[in-house]
C-alpha angles and dihedrals in degrees: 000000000000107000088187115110105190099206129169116214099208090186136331088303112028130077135170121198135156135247138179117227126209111205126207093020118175087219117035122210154108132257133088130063141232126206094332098322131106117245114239110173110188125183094225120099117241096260131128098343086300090118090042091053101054084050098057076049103052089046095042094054099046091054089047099236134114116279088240084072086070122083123173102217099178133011104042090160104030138067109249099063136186114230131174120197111202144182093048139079113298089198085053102046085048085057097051102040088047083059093048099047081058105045121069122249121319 
């Protein structure tokens, strides 16, 4: 496993980062990382947003913010996506998602 989480912190409370979703995953989940992206895996099959949806939530939820938080910037139909996570501490979500890309599947 790459343990290495490429992130862009754009100012004190925004931060982009990438992730690469896996659709349709039997176990749902977030932790790992893959060539510099963090590893999201969502039940729900890539139609109609649905797959990009469960994925603002899981992230989201494991920074502890609102899901409104989350934006998708780039890769809205593809697998490697930009997100930026705003309105919280950039030094503290760095924190979190380092200990995620190194951590298996949660």
């Amino acid at each position: 496993m790459n343990e290495r989480l490429d992130y862009k912190q754009i100012d004190a409370e925004t931060l982009r980062f990438r992730v690469r979703v896996t659709p349709g995953a039997k176990k749902a989940g977030v932790g790992g990382s893959h060539d510099g992206a963090l590893k999201v895996a969502v039940h729900q099959a890539p139609e109609n947003g649905k797959a990009n949806q469960a994925v603002v939530k899981a992230i989201a939820k494991q920074l502890g913010i609102s899901k409104s938080r989350v934006v998708i910037v780039a890769g809205e139909t593809v697998r490697v996506k930009s997100i930026e996570v705003s309105g919280s501490a950039a030094a503290e979500a760095i924190e979190r998602l380092t200990a995620l890309a190194s951590s298996p599947l949660r």
